[in-house]
Backbone as CSV, one residue per row, in Angstrom:
resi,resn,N_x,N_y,N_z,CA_x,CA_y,CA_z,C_x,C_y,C_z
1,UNK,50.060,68.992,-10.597,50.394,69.196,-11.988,49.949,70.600,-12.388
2,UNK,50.728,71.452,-13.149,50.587,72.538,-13.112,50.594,72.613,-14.828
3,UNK,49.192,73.639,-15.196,49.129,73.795,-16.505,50.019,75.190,-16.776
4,UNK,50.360,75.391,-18.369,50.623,76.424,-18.555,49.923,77.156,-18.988
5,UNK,50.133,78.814,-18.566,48.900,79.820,-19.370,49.176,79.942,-20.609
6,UNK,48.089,79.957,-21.150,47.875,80.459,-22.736,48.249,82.211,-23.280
7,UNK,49.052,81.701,-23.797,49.619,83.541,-24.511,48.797,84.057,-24.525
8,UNK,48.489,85.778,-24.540,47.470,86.340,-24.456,47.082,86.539,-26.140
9,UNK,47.850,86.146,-27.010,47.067,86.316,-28.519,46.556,84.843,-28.700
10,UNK,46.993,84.162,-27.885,46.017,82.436,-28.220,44.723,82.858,-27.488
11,UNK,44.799,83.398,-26.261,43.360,83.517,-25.378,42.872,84.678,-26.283
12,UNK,43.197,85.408,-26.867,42.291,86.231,-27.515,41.854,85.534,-29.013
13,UNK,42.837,84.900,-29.508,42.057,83.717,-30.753,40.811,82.952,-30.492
14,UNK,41.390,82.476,-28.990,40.039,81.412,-28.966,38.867,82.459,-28.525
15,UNK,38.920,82.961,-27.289,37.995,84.074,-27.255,36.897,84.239,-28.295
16,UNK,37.792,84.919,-29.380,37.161,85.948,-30.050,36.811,84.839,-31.725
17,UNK,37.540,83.791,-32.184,37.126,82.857,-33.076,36.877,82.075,-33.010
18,UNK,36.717,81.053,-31.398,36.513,80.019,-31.520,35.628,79.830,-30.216
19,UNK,35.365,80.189,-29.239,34.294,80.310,-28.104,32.939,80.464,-28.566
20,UNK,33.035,81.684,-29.727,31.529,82.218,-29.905,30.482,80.774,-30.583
21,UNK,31.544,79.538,-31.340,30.611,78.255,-31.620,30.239,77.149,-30.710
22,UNK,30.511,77.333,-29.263,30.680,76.180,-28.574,28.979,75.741,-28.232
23,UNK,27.885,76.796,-28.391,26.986,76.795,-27.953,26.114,76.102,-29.219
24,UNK,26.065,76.045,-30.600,26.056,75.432,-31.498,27.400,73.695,-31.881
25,UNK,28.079,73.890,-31.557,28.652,72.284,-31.463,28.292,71.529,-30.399
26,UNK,28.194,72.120,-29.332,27.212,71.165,-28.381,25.751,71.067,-28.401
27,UNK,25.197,71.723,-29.561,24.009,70.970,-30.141,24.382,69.980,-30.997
28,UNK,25.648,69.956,-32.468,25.696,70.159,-33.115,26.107,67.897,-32.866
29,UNK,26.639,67.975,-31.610,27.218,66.791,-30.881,25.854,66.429,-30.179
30,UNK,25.559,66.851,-29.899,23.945,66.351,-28.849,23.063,65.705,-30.010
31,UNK,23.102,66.373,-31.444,22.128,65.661,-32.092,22.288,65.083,-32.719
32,UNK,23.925,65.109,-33.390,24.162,63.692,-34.250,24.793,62.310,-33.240
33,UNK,24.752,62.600,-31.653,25.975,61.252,-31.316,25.125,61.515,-30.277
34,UNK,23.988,61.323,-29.780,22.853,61.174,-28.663,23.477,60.032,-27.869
35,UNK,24.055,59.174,-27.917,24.629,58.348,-26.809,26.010,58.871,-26.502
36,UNK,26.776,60.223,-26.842,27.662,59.976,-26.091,27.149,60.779,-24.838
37,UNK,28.126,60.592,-23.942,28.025,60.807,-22.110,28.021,62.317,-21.971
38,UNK,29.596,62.167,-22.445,29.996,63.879,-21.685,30.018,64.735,-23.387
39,UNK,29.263,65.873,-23.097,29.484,66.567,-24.544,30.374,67.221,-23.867
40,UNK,30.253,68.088,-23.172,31.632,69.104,-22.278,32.878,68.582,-22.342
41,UNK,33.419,67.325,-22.094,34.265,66.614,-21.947,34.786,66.492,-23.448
42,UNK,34.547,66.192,-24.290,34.743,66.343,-26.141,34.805,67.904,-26.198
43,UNK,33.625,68.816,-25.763,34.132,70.339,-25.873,35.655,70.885,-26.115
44,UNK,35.996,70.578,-24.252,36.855,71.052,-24.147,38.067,70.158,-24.912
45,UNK,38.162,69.104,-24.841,38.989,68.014,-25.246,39.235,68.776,-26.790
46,UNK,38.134,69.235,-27.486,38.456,69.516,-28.920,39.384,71.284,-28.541
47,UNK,38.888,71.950,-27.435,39.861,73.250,-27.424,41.201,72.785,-27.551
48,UNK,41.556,72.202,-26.751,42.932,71.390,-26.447,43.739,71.316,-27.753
49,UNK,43.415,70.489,-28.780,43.522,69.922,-29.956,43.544,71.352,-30.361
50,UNK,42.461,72.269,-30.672,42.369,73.285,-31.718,43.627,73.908,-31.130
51,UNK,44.081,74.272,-29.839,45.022,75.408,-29.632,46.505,74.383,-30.224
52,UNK,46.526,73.174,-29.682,47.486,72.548,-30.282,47.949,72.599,-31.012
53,UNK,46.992,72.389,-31.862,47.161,72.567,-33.534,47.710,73.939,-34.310
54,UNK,46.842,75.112,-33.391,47.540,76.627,-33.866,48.748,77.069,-33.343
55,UNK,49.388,75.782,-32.904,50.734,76.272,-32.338,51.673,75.864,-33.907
56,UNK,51.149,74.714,-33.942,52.138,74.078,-35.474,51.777,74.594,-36.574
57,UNK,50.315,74.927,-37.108,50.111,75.964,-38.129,49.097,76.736,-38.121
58,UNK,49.072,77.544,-39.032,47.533,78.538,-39.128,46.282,78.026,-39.647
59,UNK,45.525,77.992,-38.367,43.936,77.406,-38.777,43.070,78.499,-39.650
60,UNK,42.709,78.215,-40.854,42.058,79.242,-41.967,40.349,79.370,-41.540
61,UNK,39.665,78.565,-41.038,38.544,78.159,-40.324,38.595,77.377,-39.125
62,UNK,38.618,77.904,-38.099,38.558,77.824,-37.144,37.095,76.821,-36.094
63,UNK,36.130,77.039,-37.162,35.122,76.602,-36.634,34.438,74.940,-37.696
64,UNK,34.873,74.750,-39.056,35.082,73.808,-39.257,36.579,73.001,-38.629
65,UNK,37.590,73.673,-38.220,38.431,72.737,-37.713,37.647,72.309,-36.372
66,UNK,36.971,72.934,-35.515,36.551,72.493,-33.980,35.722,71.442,-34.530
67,UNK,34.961,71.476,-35.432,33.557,71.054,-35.180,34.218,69.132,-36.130
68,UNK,35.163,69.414,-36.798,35.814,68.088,-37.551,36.545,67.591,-36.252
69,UNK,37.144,68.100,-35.293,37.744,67.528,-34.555,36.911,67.380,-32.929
70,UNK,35.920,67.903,-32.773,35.267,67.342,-31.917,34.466,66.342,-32.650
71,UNK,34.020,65.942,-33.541,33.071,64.839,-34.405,34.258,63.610,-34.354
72,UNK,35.487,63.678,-34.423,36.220,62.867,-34.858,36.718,62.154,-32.878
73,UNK,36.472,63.468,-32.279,36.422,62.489,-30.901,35.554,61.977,-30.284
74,UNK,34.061,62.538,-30.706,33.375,61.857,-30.615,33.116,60.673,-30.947
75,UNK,33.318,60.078,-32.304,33.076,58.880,-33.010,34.553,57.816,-32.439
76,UNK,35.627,58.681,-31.728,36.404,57.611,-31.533,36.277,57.203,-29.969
77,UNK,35.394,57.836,-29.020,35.119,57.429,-28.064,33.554,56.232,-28.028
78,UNK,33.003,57.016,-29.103,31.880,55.470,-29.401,31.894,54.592,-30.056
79,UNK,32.793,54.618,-30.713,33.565,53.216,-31.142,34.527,52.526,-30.521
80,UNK,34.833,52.725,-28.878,35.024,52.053,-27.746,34.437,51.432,-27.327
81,UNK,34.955,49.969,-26.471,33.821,49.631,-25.734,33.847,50.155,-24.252
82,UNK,32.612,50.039,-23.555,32.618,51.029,-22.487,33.481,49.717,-21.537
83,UNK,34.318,49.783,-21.041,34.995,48.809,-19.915,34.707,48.907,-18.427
84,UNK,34.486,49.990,-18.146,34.086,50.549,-16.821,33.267,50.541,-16.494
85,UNK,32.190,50.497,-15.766,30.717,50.690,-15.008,30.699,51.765,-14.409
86,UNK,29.436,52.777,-14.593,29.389,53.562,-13.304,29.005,53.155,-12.216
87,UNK,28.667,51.899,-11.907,28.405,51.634,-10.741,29.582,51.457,-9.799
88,UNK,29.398,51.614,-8.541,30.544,51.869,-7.410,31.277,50.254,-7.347
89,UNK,32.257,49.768,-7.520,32.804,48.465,-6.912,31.912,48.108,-5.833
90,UNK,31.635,48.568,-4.907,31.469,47.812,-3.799,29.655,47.514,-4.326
91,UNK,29.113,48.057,-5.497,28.028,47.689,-5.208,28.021,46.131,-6.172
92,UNK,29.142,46.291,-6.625,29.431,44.789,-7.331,29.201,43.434,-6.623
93,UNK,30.187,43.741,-5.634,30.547,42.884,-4.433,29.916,41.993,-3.568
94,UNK,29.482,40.783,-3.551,28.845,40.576,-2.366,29.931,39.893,-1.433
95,UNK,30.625,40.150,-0.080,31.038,39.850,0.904,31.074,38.340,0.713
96,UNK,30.057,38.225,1.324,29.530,35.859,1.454,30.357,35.810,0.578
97,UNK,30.603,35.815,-1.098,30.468,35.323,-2.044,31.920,35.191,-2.608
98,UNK,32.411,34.640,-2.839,33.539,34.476,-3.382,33.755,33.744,-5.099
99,UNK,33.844,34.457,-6.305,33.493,33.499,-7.475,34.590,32.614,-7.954
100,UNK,33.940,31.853,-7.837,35.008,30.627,-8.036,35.020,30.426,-9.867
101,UNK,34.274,30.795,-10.080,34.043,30.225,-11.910,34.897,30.063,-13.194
102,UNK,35.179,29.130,-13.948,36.195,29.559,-15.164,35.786,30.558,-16.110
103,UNK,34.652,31.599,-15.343,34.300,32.310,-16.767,35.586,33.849,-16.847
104,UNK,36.667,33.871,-16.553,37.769,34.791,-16.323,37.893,34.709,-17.792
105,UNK,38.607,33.367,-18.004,39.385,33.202,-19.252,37.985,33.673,-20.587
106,UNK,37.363,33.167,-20.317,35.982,33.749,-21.759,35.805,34.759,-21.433
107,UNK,35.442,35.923,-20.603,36.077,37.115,-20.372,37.250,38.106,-21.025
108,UNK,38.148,37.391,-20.626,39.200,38.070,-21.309,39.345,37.551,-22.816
109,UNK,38.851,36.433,-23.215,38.538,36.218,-24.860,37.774,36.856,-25.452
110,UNK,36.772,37.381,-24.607,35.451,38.399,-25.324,36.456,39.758,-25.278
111,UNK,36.900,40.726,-24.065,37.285,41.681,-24.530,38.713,41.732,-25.386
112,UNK,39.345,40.822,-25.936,40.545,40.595,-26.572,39.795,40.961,-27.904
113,UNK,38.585,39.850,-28.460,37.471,40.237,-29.197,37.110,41.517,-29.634
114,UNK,36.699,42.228,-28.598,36.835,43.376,-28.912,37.354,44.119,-29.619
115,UNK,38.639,44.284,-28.578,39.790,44.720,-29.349,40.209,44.814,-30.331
116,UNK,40.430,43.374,-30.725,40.519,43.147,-32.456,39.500,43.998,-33.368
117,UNK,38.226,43.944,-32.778,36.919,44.400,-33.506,37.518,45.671,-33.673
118,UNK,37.798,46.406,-32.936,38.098,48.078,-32.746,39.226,48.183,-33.597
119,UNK,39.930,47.408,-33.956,41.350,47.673,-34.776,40.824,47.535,-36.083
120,UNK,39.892,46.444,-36.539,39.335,46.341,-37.110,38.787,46.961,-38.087
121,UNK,37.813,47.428,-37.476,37.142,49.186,-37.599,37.740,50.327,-38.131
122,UNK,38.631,50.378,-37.090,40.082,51.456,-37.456,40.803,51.483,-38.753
123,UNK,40.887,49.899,-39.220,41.397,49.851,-40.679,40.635,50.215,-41.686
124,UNK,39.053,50.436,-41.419,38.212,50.859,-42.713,38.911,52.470,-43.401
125,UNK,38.297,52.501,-43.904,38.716,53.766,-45.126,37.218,55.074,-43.817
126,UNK,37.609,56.286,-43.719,36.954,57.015,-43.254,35.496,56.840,-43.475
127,UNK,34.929,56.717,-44.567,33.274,57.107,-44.852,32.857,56.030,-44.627
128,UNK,33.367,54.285,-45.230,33.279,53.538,-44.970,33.400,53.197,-43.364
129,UNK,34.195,53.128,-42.251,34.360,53.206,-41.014,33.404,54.008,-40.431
130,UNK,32.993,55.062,-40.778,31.727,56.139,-40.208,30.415,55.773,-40.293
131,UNK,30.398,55.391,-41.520,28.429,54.755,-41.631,28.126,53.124,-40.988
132,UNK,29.655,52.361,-40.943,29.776,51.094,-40.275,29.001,51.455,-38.690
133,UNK,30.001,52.088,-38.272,29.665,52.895,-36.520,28.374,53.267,-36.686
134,UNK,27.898,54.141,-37.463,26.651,54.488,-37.376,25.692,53.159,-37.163
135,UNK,25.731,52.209,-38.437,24.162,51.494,-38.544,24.729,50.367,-37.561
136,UNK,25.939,49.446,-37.920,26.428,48.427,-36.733,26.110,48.407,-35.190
137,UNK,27.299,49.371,-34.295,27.576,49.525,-33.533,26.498,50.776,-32.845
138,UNK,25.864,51.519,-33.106,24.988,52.775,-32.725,23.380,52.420,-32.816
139,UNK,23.171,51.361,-34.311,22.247,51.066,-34.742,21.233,52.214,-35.181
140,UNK,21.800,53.008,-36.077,21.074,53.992,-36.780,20.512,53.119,-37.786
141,UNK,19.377,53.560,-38.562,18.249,53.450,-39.634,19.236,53.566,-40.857
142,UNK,19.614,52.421,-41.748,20.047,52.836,-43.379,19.321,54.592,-43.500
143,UNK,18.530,54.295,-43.633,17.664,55.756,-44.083,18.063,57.097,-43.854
144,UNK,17.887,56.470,-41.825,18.588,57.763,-41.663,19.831,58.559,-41.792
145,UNK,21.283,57.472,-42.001,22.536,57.363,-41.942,22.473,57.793,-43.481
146,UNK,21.636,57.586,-44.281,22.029,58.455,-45.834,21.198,59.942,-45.991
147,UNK,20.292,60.150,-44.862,20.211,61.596,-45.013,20.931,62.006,-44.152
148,UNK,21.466,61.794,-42.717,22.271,62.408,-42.446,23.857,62.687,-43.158
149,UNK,23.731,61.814,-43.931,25.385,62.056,-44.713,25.144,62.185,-46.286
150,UNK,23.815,62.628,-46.473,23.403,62.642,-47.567,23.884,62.352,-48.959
151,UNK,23.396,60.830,-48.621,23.661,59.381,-49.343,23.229,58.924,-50.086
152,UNK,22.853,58.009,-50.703,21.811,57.203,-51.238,21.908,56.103,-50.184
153,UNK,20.573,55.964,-50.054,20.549,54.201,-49.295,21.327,53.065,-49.433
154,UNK,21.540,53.059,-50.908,22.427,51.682,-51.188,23.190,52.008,-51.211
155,UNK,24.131,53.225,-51.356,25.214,53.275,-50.987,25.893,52.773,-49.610
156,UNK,24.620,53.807,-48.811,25.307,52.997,-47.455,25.065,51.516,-47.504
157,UNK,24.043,51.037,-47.719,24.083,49.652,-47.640,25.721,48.825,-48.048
158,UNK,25.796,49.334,-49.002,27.199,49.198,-49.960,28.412,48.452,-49.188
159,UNK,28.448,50.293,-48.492,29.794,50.602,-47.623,29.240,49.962,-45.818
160,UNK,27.854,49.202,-45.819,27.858,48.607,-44.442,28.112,47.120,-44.872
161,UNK,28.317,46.615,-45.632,28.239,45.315,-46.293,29.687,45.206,-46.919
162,UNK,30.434,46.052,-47.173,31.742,46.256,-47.793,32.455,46.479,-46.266
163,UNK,32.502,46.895,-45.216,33.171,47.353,-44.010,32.927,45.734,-43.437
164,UNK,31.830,45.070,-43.726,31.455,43.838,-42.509,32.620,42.593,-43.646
165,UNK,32.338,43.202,-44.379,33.586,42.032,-45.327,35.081,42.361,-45.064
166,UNK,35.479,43.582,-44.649,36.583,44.355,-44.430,37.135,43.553,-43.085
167,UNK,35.704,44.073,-42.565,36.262,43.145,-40.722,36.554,41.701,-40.832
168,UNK,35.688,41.041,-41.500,35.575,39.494,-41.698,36.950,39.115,-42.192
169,UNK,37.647,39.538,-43.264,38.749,39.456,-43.709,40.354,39.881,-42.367
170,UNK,39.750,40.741,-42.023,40.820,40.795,-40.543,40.839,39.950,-39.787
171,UNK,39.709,39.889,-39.239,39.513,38.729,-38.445,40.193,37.023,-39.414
172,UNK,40.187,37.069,-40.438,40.501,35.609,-41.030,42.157,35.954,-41.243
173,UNK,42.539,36.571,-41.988,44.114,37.184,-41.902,45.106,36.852,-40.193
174,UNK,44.564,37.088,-39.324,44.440,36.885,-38.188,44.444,35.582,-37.475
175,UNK,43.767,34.492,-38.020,43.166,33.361,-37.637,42.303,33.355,-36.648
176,UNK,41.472,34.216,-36.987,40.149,34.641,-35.343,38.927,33.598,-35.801
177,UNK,38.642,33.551,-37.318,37.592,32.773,-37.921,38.025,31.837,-38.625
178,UNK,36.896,30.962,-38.898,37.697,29.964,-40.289,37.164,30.534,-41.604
179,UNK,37.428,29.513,-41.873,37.128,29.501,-43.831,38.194,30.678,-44.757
């Protein structure tokens, strides 16, 4: 698969407006989203996007667009569930063993579960959906989730108690729960 080169006024855009922040957003990602994996991997993933984007129109800030759109892939890769293991298959495996068990089908009901959960999620309203991920799924501190988004406490409380009613209601719309 063969990429194409970048015009020499895009490589001199990014160059010269958008390279010089990468060394500050990968703090900037290291200290608000400490569990994700690859910061490099969102890095570049957000160049991608930024040049994308300056093909269809003119970016006026360049470095709030990187830093909104690497935050926004960040939060949508940890609001995945991880499906994969790094561990190797074969260290899964034991040979002897063959599993006979009905636990397949509850398996695939838990990550169907999921799923739903993640769509779920997806339907909140942005700020609401963001502080959910935060205290829910990440398990940040109320506290800290309103100084980092500099909040009031009950607000977030608010919008974590307003998002868990949001989901609850999907899930019932759905027929996943009763009542």
């Amino acid at each position: 698969m063969s990429v194409d080169p970048i015009p020499s006024d895009q490589s001199r855009w990014l160059t010269e407006e958008v390279l010089p922040h990468e060394a500050a957003l990968k703090a900037y990602l290291r200290s608000h989203f400490p569990d994700l994996r690859d910061v490099d991997d969102v890095v570049q993933d957000s160049y991608m996007k930024l040049l994308e984007a300056r093909r269809q129109h003119e970016i006026v800030s360049p470095r709030a667009y990187l830093f909104t759109t690497a935050r926004n892939a960040a939060l949508s890769i940890l609001r995945r569930p991880r499906i994969f293991s790094d561990q190797p298959v074969t260290d899964l495996i034991d040979p002897g063993v063959i599993e006979t068990s009905p636990d397949v089908t509850q398996i695939l009901n838990q990550r169907q579960e999921i799923a739903m959960l993640m769509d779920a999620i997806d339907a909140l309203p942005q700020r609401c959906r963001e502080i959910f991920i935060l205290r829910k799924l990440q398990g940040v501190p109320q506290k800290e989730i309103a100084l980092r988004l500099d909040l009031s406490v009950m607000t977030v409380q608010v919008q974590v108690t307003r998002g868990a009613a949001k989901c609850a209601e999907y899930f019932r719309k759905r027929g996943v729960t009763r009542s």
